[in-house]
N, C-alpha and C positions, 0 to 999 in steps of 0.2 A: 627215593632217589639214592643215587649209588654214588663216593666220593672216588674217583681216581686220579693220581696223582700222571702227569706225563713224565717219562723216563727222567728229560733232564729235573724237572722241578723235586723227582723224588733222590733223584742225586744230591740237591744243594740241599734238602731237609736233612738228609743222612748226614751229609757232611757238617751244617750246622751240628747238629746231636755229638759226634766224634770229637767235633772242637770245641763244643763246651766238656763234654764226658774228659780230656785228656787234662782238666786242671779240676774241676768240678763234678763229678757221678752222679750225684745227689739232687745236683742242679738240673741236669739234662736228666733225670727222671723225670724230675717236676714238670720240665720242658714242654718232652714230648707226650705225656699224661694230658697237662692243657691245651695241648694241639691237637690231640686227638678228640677232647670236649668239646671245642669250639670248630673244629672241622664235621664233627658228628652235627654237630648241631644246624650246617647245612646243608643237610641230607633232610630234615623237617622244614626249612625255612632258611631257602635257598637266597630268597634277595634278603638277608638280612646283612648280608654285607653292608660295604661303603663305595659305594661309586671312585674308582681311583682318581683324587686329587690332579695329578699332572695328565691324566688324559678324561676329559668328563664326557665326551661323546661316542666312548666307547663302552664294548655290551661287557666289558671285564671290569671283576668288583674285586674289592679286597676284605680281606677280616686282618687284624691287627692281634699279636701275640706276640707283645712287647718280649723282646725289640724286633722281631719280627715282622714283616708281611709279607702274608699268603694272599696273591693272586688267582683270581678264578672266572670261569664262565661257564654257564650251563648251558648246556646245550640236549633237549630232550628230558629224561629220566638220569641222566648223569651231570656231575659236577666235577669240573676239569680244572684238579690246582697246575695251572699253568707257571707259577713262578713263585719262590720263595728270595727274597731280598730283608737284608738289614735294616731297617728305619733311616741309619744315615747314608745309605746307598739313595742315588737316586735313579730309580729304576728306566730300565732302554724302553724305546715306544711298543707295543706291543706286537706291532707286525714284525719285529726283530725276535721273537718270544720263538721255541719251534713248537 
């Protein structure tokens, strides 16, 4: 399976990364190194996510990368990070997602 990020979702990753890099370097190494681990890691095993809490009857999971979450759905041979949100954010419903 293949990980792709959609446009906006790989905007707010960036963006995370910039704003922790603009106080902290060291930090958002670490950051985006464990993002990359546990993003790889659902390209082998892809429902190991977590079914998103505020929407349970939808086909989109999340993995958690404190304080992070990455939102996802697969669809085929590929894994679609559809939304990256803060833990204290409380994320819009997904048909709002683009």
């Amino acid at each position: 399976m293949t990980i792709v990020f959609i446009p906006s979702a790989r905007t707010l990753f960036l963006s995370v990364l910039a704003y922790i890099r603009r106080d902290k370097p060291d930090t958002a190494l670490r950051f985006r190194r464990r993002a990359e681990t546990v993003l790889k890691r659902l390209a082998k095993f892809p429902e190991s996510g977590q079914v998103i809490p505020e929407f349970p009857d939808l086909p989109q999971r999340e993995v958690v990368i404190v304080p992070y979450r990455f939102f996802y759905r697969v669809k085929g041979q590929v894994v679609w990070i559809v939304g990256v949100w803060h833990g204290a954010q409380i994320p819009r419903a997904p048909s709002e997602w683009p």
